[in-house]
N, C-alpha and C positions, 0 to 999 in steps of 0.2 A: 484616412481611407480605412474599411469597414476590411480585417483582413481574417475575420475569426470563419469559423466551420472547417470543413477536411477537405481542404484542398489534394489533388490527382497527387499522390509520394512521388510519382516519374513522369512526369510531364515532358511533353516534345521537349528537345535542347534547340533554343535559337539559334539563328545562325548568324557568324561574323562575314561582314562583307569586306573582303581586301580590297577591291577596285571594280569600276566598270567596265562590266566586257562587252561590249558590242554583238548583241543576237545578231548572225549574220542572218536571221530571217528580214528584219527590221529595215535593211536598205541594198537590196540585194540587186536593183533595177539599171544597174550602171551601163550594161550592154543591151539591155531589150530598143527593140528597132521602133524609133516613133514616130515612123507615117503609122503604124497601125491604131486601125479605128477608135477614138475614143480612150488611148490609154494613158490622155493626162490623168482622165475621170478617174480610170483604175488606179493610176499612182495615189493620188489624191486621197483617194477610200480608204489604200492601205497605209499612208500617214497618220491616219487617224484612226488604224484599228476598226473600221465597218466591216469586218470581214465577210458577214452573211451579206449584206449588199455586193458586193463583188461577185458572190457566189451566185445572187441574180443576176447583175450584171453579164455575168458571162453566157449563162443559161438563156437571157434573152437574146442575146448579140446570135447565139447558135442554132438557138429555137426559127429564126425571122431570116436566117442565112445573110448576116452582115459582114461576114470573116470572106472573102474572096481568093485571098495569095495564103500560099502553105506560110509564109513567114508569121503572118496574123493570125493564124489558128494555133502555131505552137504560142506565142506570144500571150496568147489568151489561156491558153491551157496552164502555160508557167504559175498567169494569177490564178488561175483556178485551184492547181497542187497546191501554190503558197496559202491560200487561203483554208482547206481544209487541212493542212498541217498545224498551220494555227489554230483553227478550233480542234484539235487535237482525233483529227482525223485520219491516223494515216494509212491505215489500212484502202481507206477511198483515195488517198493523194496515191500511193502506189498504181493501184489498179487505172489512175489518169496514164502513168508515166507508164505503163505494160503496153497500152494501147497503142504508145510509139514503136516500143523496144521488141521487134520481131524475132522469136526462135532464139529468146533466150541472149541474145546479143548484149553488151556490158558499156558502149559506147554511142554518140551518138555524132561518129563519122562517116557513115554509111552516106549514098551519093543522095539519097531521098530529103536530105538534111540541106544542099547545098544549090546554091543561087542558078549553078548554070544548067540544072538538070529541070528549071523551068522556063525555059527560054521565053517565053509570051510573055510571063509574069516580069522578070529579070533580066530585059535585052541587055546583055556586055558588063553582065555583075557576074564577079565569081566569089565563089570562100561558103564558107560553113552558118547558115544562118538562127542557130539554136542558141535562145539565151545560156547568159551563163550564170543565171539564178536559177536555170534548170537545170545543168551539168550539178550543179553545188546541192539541188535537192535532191538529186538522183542518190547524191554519195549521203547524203544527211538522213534521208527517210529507215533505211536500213536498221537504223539506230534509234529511231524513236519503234520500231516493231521488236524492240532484242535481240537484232541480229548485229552485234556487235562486229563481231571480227569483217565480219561485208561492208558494214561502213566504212571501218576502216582502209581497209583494201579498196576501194571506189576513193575515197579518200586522200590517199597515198597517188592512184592514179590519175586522179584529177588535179594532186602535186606537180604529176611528170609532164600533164597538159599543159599546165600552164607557163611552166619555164620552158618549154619548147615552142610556146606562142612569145616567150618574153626575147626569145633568143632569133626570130621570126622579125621580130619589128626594132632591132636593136637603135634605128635611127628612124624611129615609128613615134609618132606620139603618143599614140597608144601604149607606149611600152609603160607607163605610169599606170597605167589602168589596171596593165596584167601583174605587176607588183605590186596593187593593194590588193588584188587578189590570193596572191602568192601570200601576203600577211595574212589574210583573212583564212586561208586555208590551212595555213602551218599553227595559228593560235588557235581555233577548231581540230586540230589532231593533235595538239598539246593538252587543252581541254579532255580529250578522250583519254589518253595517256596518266593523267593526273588524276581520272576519276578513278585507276586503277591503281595509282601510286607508283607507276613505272618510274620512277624518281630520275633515273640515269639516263632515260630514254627523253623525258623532257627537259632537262637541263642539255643534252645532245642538239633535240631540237629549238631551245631557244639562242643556244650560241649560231644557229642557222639564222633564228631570225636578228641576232645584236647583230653578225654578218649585213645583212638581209639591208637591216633599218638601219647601221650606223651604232659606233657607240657609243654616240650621244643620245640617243631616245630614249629620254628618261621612262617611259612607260613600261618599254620592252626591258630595262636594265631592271626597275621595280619587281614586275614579273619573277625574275629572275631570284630577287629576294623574296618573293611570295614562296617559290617551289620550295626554295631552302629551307625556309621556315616551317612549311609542311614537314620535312622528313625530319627536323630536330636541329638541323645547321643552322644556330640565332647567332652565332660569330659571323658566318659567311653570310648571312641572309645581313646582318647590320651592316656588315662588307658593301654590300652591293646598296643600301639604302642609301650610306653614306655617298658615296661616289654619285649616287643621282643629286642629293644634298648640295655637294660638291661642283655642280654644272649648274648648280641656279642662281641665275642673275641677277639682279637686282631689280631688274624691270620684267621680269619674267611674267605669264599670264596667273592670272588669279587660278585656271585649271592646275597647272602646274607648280605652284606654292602650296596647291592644298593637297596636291598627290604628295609629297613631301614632308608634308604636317601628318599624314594619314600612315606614313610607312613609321612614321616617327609613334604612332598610337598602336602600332601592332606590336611594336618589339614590348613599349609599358604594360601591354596586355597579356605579352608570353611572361615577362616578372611579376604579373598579377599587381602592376602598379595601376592600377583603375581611376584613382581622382589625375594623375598626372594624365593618361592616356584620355579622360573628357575634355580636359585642357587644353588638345591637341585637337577634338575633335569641335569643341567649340569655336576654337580660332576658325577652323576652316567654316564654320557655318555664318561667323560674321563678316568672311569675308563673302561665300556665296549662298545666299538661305535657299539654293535649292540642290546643295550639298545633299544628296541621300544615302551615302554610301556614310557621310559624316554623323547624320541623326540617327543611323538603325543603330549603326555603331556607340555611339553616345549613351543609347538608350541601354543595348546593353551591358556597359560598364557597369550605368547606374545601379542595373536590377544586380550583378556581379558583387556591387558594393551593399547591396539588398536593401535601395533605396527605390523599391517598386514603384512606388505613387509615380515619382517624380519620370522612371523610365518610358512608365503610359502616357505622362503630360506630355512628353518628348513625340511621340510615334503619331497621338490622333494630333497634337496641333500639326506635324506635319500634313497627313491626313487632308485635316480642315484646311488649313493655310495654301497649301499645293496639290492639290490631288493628282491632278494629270500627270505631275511628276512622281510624287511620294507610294502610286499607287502599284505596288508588284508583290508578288505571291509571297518573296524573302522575307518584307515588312510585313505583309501581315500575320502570317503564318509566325515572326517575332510576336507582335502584339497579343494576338489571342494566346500564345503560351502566357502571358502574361498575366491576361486575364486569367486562365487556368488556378496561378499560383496566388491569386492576390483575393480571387470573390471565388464565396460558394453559390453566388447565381451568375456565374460566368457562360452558362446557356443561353442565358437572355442575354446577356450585354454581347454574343458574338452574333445571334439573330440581330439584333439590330442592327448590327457590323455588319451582317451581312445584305442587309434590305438594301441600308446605303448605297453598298458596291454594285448590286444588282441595277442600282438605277445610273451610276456614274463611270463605271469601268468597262471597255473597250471589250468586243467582242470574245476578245482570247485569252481574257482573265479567266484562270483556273478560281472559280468558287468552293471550291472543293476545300480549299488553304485552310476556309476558319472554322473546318472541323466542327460544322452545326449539326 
């Protein structure tokens, strides 16, 4: 590999992935109501990242007046926000959700919301008919505008919603539903917490969720070794890796062998032990080749051991090999640093990079990442 001319002295720093987090944009659909019109199609779209189709989608449904009952035009609207928040809209996804929220109001309990205040529509239904992947963008949008502390606080209250629905249905079968929410919303304001390094506050909140989930889930007990390990704790962080270690079986899933292998490559990574910590991260890629969290990581050991070539063979045959999968802003935004450091016509090699992606990647790819 051709490594001469003056490469950037301070090039972006990659980023290490410790695990996957579940965007809760990504499957947010669990309570939206499905007589309404056409919303497998909508499910459907947003499986597959078609965002701007959705966004017609809706626009025609509304244009031709297909939406009849208030249940199906909030329903529509939810995909609509979801939609331009993914394309990183949110200035317009608010301005959808104002249109509901009257005189400044913070909630969406008011009686306009609820089944029995349309009798024609809902003979002998009662209860509250607003998804609640729109309760969750109400509190989320805040936060993609700057407005930190307001998400948060929406947030927090959308916390207090949901254990009061959990405690509502305690002999409900629903009551499963409102507890993956309740996780879904406590690792979202753990997430917000973490990005400010509140250290004490997120370790507070994850013994809510080992509570929550038991202390055997090995993810949320991981977790827990991630935070450590942010603030300098690699005794208590190995603490807590072990003990997940410790709970795995012999027949355990392939996911769960490799979460294991991978906590096991962060600590080699804090001792700057780099061939051992690839070692870890190649196991888990033979046992599943579409490990991503394993090859970004791989990749940059290798470049760490300042075996560049080999860390880009690592990233594009992912790339090549799986795209659907390998394809997110973290990886590539690794890669092209890469490029940076390795070619003084690293211009061109990330225009290409980027032609590719323009023609393969889902509507809500940030293009932005490979810095052309």
């Amino acid at each position: 590999m051709d490594t001469a001319g003056s490469p950037d002295p301070n090039p972006p720093q990659p980023t290490v992935t410790t695990t996957v987090i579940d965007d809760p944009l990504n499957n947010p659909y669990t309570s939206l109501n499905t007589l309404c019109h056409d919303l497998s199609d909508l499910q459907d779209l947003a499986a597959r990242g078609a965002w701007k189709s959705i966004l017609d989608k809706v626009g025609h449904a509304r244009s031709l007046n297909l939406l009849t009952k208030p249940h199906e035009h909030l329903t529509y609207l939810t995909f609509n926000a979801l939609a331009l928040t993914k394309l990183r809209r949110p200035v317009d996804a608010n301005q959808e959700l104002e249109t509901l929220l009257e005189n400044g109001q913070e909630d969406f309990n008011s009686p306009q919301f609820h089944y029995q205040n349309y009798p024609s529509h809902y003979p002998n239904m009662k209860g509250n008919f607003v998804p609640f992947a729109l309760r969750w963008l109400h509190a989320y949008l805040p936060q993609a505008l700057g407005q930190r502390v307001k998400s948060l606080d929406r947030l927090y209250t959308l916390l207090d919603y949901i254990r009061s629905k959990k405690v509502e249905t305690l002999t409900n079968p629903s009551k499963e539903s409102w507890k993956r929410r309740e996780v879904l919303v406590l690792n979202t304001i753990i997430s917000h917490h973490l990005s400010q390094k509140d250290f004490k506050l997120c370790l507070e909140l994850l013994n809510m969720l080992i509570e929550l989930c038991g202390n055997d889930d090995l993810n949320v007990l991981s977790k827990l070794g991630y935070v450590k390990m942010q603030y300098g704790d690699v005794e208590g962080a190995k603490k807590a890796f072990n003990s997940v270690e410790g709970m795995l079986g012999s027949e355990s899933e392939v996911g769960l062998r490799n979460l294991v292998s991978r906590n096991k490559a962060l600590t080699y990574i804090v001792e700057k032990d780099y061939v051992s910590a690839v070692r870890e991260y190649e196991v888990c890629i033979e046992r599943d080749g579409m490990d991503m969290v394993a090859m970004n990581n791989k990749a940059l050991c290798l470049m760490y051991s300042r075996d560049l070539s080999d860390a880009i063979k690592v990233l594009e045959n992912a790339l090549e090999r799986v795209p659907t999968v390998a394809l997110n802003e973290t990886l590539v935004v690794n890669l092209c640093s890469m490029y940076e450091l390795a070619y003084v016509n690293h211009s061109d090699i990330k225009r290409t990079l980027n032609n590719w992606i323009a023609r393969v990647a889902p509507d809500d790819f940030d293009s932005t990442c490979t810095r052309t």
